[in-house]
N, C-alpha and C positions, 0 to 999 in steps of 0.2 A: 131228787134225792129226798126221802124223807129221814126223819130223826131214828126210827128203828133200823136202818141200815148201821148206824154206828154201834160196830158193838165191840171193839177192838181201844184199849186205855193207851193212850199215849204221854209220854210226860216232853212238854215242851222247854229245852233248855237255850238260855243267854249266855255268851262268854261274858264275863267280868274282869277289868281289867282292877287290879288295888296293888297301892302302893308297898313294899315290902320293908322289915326293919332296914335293909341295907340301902335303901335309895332309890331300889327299883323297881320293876313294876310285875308283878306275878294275875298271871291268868290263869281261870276259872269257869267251868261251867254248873251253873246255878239256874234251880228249879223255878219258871215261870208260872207255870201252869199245869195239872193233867188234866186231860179232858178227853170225852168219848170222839173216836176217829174211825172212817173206815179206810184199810189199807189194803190195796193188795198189789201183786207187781205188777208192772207197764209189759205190754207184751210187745213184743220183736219189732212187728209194725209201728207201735205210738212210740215206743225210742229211736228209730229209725227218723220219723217224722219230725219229732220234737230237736235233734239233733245237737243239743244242750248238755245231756246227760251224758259223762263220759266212763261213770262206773258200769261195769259189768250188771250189776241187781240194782234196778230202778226200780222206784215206786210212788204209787199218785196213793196220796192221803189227802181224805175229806175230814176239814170239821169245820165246826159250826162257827160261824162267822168271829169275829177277831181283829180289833183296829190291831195289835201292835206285835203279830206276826211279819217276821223278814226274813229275805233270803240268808243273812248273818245267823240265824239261830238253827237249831241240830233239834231231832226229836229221838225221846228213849222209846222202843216198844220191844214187846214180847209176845210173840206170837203163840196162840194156844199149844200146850206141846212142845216148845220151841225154848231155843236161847234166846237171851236179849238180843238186841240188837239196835247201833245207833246208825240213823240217817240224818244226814247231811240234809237242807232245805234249800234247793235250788230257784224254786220258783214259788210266788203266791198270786192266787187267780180265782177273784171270786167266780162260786160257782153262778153260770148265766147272768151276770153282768149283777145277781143281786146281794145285799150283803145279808142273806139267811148261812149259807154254805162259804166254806175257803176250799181251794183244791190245790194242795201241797203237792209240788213235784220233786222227790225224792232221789237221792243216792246213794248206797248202802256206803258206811267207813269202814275200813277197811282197816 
Protein backbone atom coordinates (compact mmCIF):
# COMPACT_ATOMS: atom_id res chain seq x y z
CA UNK A 1 0.00 0.00 0.00
CA UNK A 2 1.31 3.19 -0.64
CA UNK A 3 0.24 6.77 0.62
CA UNK A 4 -1.44 7.82 -2.67
CA UNK A 5 -3.85 4.99 -2.56
CA UNK A 6 -5.52 7.16 0.34
CA UNK A 7 -7.76 9.33 -1.13
CA UNK A 8 -11.05 8.97 0.64
CA UNK A 9 -11.46 11.66 4.31
CA UNK A 10 -12.58 9.68 7.10
CA UNK A 11 -13.44 11.34 10.39
CA UNK A 12 -12.68 8.82 13.32
CA UNK A 13 -15.16 8.88 16.25
CA UNK A 14 -14.96 7.79 20.40
CA UNK A 15 -18.04 7.28 22.42
CA UNK A 16 -17.82 9.54 25.55
CA UNK A 17 -19.43 8.78 28.44
CA UNK A 18 -20.06 12.37 30.83
CA UNK A 19 -21.83 12.88 33.82
CA UNK A 20 -25.24 14.73 33.39
CA UNK A 21 -27.06 17.50 35.66
CA UNK A 22 -29.20 14.86 36.94
CA UNK A 23 -26.75 12.26 38.14
CA UNK A 24 -26.42 10.31 35.13
CA UNK A 25 -24.46 9.53 32.81
CA UNK A 26 -25.20 10.74 28.86
CA UNK A 27 -23.21 9.35 25.91
CA UNK A 28 -21.55 10.75 22.99
CA UNK A 29 -19.64 10.40 19.98
CA UNK A 30 -16.82 12.95 19.58
CA UNK A 31 -14.27 13.81 16.98
CA UNK A 32 -10.80 11.83 17.35
CA UNK A 33 -9.34 12.45 14.39
CA UNK A 34 -9.85 12.88 10.22
CA UNK A 35 -7.41 11.39 8.41
CA UNK A 36 -6.75 10.12 4.63
CA UNK A 37 -8.40 6.44 4.34
CA UNK A 38 -8.79 4.00 1.47
CA UNK A 39 -12.26 2.41 1.64
CA UNK A 40 -14.03 0.28 -0.40
CA UNK A 41 -16.42 -2.84 0.34
CA UNK A 42 -15.45 -6.37 1.22
CA UNK A 43 -16.56 -8.61 -1.62
CA UNK A 44 -18.89 -11.77 -0.94
CA UNK A 45 -15.76 -14.03 -0.77
CA UNK A 46 -13.50 -11.93 2.19
CA UNK A 47 -17.04 -11.67 4.22
CA UNK A 48 -17.73 -15.09 3.80
CA UNK A 49 -14.04 -15.86 5.09
CA UNK A 50 -13.77 -13.34 7.70
CA UNK A 51 -17.05 -14.62 9.25
CA UNK A 52 -17.08 -11.75 11.94
CA UNK A 53 -19.04 -9.19 9.99
CA UNK A 54 -22.65 -9.53 10.33
CA UNK A 55 -24.00 -6.46 8.52
CA UNK A 56 -25.14 -6.73 5.15
CA UNK A 57 -22.35 -3.70 3.69
CA UNK A 58 -18.83 -4.41 4.97
CA UNK A 59 -15.95 -2.57 4.43
CA UNK A 60 -11.94 -2.78 4.81
CA UNK A 61 -10.63 0.72 5.44
CA UNK A 62 -6.82 1.53 5.32
CA UNK A 63 -5.03 4.29 7.14
CA UNK A 64 -2.00 5.00 8.18
CA UNK A 65 -0.74 3.65 11.20
CA UNK A 66 -2.36 4.64 14.69
CA UNK A 67 -1.55 3.47 18.35
CA UNK A 68 -5.12 4.45 19.70
CA UNK A 69 -7.54 2.94 17.13
CA UNK A 70 -10.17 0.20 18.72
CA UNK A 71 -12.74 -1.96 17.78
CA UNK A 72 -14.98 0.54 20.39
CA UNK A 73 -14.71 3.41 17.84
CA UNK A 74 -17.31 4.11 14.60
CA UNK A 75 -15.81 6.06 11.61
CA UNK A 76 -17.75 8.99 9.51
CA UNK A 77 -17.09 8.82 5.60
CA UNK A 78 -18.75 10.25 2.51
CA UNK A 79 -18.17 8.68 -0.37
CA UNK A 80 -17.57 10.97 -3.65
CA UNK A 81 -21.20 11.51 -4.98
CA UNK A 82 -22.67 9.87 -2.00
CA UNK A 83 -24.45 10.17 1.35
CA UNK A 84 -22.57 10.08 4.68
CA UNK A 85 -22.33 7.20 5.89
CA UNK A 86 -21.24 5.72 9.52
CA UNK A 87 -19.39 2.38 10.05
CA UNK A 88 -18.98 0.64 12.91
CA UNK A 89 -15.04 -0.70 13.52
CA UNK A 90 -14.97 -4.21 13.96
CA UNK A 91 -11.59 -5.08 13.67
CA UNK A 92 -7.79 -3.40 13.59
CA UNK A 93 -4.89 -5.23 11.78
CA UNK A 94 -1.82 -3.79 11.04
CA UNK A 95 -1.23 -3.81 7.57
CA UNK A 96 1.75 -6.90 7.10
CA UNK A 97 2.50 -7.27 10.61
CA UNK A 98 4.01 -3.36 10.13
CA UNK A 99 3.02 -0.19 11.83
CA UNK A 100 3.26 2.15 8.43
CA UNK A 101 -0.59 1.06 7.49
CA UNK A 102 -3.91 -0.05 9.88
CA UNK A 103 -6.62 -2.24 7.96
CA UNK A 104 -10.06 -1.28 9.40
CA UNK A 105 -12.68 -4.08 9.22
CA UNK A 106 -15.94 -2.40 8.82
CA UNK A 107 -19.78 -2.53 9.20
CA UNK A 108 -22.11 -0.25 7.70
CA UNK A 109 -24.92 1.22 10.78
CA UNK A 110 -27.73 0.87 9.98
Amino acid sequence: MNAGALRDRVTLQQNTTTADSQGGRASSWGTLATVWANVRPTSAREQAQAQAIMSDLAYTVTIRYRADVTPSMRLSWTPYLGSARTLQIMGVTPLDGLRAFLVLTCGAVQ
